[in-house]
C-alpha positions in Angstrom: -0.6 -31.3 27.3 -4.2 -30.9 25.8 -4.5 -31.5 21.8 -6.8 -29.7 20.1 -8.5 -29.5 17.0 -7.5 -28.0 14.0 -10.1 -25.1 14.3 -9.5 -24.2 18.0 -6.7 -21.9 18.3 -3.7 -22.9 20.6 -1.6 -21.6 23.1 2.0 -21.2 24.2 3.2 -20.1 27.5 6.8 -18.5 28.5 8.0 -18.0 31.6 11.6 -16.2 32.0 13.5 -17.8 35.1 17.0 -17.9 36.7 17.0 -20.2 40.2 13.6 -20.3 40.9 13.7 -24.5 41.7 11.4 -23.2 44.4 8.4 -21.8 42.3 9.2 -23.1 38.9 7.1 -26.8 39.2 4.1 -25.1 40.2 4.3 -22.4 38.0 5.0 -24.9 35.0 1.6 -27.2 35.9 -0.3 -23.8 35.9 0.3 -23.8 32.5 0.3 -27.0 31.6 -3.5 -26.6 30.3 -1.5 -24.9 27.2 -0.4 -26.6 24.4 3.3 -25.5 24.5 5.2 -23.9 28.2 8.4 -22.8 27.0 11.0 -22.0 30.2 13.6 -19.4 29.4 16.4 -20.4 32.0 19.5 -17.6 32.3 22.2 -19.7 33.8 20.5 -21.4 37.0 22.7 -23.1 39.2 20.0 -24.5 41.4 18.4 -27.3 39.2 15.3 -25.0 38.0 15.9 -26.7 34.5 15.8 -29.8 35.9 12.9 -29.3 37.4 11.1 -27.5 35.0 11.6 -30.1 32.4 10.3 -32.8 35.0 7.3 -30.5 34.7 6.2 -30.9 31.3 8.1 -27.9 30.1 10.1 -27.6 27.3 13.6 -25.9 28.3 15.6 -23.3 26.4 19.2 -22.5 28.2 20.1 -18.5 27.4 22.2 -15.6 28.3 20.2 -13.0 30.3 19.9 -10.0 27.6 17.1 -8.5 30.2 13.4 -9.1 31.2 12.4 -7.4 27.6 14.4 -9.0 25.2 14.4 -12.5 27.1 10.4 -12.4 26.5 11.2 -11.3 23.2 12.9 -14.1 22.4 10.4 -16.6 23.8 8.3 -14.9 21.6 10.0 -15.5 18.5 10.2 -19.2 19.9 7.1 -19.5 20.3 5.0 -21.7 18.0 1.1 -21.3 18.8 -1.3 -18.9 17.8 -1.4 -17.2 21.4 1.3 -16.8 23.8 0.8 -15.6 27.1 4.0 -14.4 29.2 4.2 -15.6 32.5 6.9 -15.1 35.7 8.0 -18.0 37.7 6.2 -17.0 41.1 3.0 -16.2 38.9 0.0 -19.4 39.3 -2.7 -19.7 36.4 -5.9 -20.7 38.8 -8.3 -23.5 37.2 -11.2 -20.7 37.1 -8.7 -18.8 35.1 -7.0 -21.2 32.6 -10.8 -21.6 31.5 -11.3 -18.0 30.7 -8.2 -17.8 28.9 -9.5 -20.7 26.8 -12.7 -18.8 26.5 -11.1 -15.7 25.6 -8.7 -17.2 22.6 -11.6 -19.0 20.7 -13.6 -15.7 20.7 -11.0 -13.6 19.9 -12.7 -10.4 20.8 -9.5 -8.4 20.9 -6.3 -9.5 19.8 -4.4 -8.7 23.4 -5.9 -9.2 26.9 -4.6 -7.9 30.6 -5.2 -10.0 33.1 -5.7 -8.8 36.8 -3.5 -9.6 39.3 -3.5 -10.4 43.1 0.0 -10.1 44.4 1.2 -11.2 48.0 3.3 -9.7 50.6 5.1 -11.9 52.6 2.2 -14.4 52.5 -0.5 -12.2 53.2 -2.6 -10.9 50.0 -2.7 -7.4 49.2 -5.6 -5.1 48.1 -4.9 -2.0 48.3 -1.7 0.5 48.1 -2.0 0.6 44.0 -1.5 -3.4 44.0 -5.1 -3.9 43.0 -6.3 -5.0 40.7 -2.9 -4.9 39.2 -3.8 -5.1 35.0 -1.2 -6.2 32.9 -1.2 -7.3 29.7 -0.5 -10.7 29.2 -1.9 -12.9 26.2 -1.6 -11.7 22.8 -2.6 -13.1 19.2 1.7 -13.9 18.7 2.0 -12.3 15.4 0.8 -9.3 17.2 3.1 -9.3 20.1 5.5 -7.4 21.2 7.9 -6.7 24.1 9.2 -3.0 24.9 13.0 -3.3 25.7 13.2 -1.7 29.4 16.1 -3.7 31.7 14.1 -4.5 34.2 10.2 -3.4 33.7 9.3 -4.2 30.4 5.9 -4.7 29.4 3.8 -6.7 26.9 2.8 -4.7 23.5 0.0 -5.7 21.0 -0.3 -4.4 17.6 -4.1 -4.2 17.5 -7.2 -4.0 20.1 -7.0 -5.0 24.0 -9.7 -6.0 26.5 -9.6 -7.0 30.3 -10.1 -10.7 32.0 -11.9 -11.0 34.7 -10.4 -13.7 36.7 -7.2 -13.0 38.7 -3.4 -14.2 37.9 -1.8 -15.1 41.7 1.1 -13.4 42.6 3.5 -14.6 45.4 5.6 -11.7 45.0 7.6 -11.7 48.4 8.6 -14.9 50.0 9.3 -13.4 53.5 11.4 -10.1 54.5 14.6 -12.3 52.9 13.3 -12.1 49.5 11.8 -8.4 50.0 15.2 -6.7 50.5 16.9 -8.7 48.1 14.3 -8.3 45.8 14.6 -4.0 47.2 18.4 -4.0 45.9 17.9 -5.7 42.8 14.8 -3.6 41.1 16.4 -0.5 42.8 19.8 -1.3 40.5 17.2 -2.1 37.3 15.3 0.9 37.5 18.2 3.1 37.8 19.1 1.9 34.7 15.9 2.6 33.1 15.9 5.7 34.1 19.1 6.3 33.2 18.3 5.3 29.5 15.1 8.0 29.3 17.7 10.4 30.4 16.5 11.2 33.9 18.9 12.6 36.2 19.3 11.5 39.7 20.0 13.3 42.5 20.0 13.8 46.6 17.1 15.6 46.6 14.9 13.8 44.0 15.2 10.6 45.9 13.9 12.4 49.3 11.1 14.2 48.1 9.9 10.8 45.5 10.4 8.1 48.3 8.8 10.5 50.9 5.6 10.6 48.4 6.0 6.9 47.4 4.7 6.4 50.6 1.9 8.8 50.4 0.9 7.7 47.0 0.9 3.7 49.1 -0.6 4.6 52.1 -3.0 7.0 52.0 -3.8 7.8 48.5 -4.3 4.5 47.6 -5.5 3.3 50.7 -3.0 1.1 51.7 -3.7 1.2 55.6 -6.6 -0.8 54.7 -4.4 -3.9 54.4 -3.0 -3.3 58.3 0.5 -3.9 58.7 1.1 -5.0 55.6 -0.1 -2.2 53.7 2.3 0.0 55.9 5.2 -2.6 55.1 4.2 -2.2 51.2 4.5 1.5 51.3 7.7 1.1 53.7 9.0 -1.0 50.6 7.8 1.9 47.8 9.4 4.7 50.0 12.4 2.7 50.1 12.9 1.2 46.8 12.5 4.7 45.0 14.5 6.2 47.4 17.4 3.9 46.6 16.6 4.0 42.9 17.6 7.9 42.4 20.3 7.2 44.6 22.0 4.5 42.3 20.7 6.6 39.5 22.7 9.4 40.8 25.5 7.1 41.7 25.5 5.6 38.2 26.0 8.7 36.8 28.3 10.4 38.9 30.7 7.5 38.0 30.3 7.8 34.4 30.6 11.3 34.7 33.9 10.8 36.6 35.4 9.4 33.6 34.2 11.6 31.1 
């Protein structure tokens, strides 16, 4: 990893992953322009450590508290000036890494969201509300913060924000495997965040906000531009909010049950 002088500020780089042997090298070398890439492995039982470590990255086995607090704790591990949270099937491009640079010495702001261009089954997406996708990403670390949601949790920055220019790649979806597991799984984690704000579920909510998750997709946010796969994307929002009130409801009919 690059050494720099003592006035240039440096960088570290965390990336949360449990078996993701099949992203995690090329993720890690993404970063490796950094001066520290700190994996946060909960439990992998496919050699994603292993791998990682071959990598260049420096390996931290944990429990998995949730997305939030796991990038909390990288934080707080975290020893650089900067640290810029990253998921394992997220790629730092060369024309990006340089802007990050860029955008750490001047320190306009103290936290910057980066675009992102996210993939659907292998085929980009630019429409249906998926572009340009800004998230906040790289923060001055004793400014950062993480909020403490299940599933999506977000960055935080105690102090001024601006936007990057250059795009963070996204291969979101492998192939339609990966897209219903991945369906079931954030389904399960935004019940539960719903849950927590004290949202009730029911029959009728999930109808009537999976019927306009695909509105919202497809025609509101133009998501038939994208062909076929804008269609499958707002297939996949109708869906996944559909199932989310319904193990919302679920969720709390069985707690209910034993009240």
């Amino acid at each position: 990893m690059p050494q720099h002088h003592s006035h240039m500020p440096t960088l570290s780089i965390i990336i949360a992953a449990k078996n993701e042997a099949h992203n995690i090298a090329d993720c890690v070398k993404s970063a490796a322009f950094a001066d520290e890439v700190i994996v946060l492995d909960s439990g992998s039982t496919d050699g994603t450590p292993e791998v990682a470590a071959k990598a260049g990255a420096q390996v931290v086995a944990t429990d998995w508290p949730g997305y939030g607090p796991q990038q909390s704790r990288g934080i707080s591990l975290a020893k650089s000036d900067w640290v810029l949270s990253l998921d394992a099937d997220e790629r730092i491009s060369a024309a990006l890494q340089a802007e990050i640079l860029q955008a750490i010495q001047d320190a306009k702001a103290d936290g910057f969201r980066l675009p992102r261009l996210s993939s659907l089954c292998g085929t980009f997406i630019h429409h249906g509300g998926w572009r340009p996708d800004y998230t906040l990403r790289l923060v001055k670390r004793e400014k950062a913060g993480f909020t403490h949601h299940f599933l999506h949790a977000h960055m935080t920055v105690d102090g001024t924000k601006a936007d990057l220019n250059e795009s963070l790649i996204h291969y979101s979806y492998r192939d339609l495997d990966d897209v219903l597991e991945k369906l079931n799984r954030y389904a399960s984690g935004n019940a539960k965040d719903l849950d927590a704000k004290g949202v009730r579920g029911s029959f009728s909510k999930a109808i009537s906000h999976g019927v306009w998750a695909f509105v919202r997709t497809y025609i509101f946010r133009a998501g038939f531009l994208d062909g076929r796969y804008g269609f499958m994307l707002a297939i996949y929002n109708a869906e996944s909010t559909y199932y989310k009130y319904l193990k919302l409801l679920a969720l709390q009919e069985a707690r209910d049950s034993k009240a």
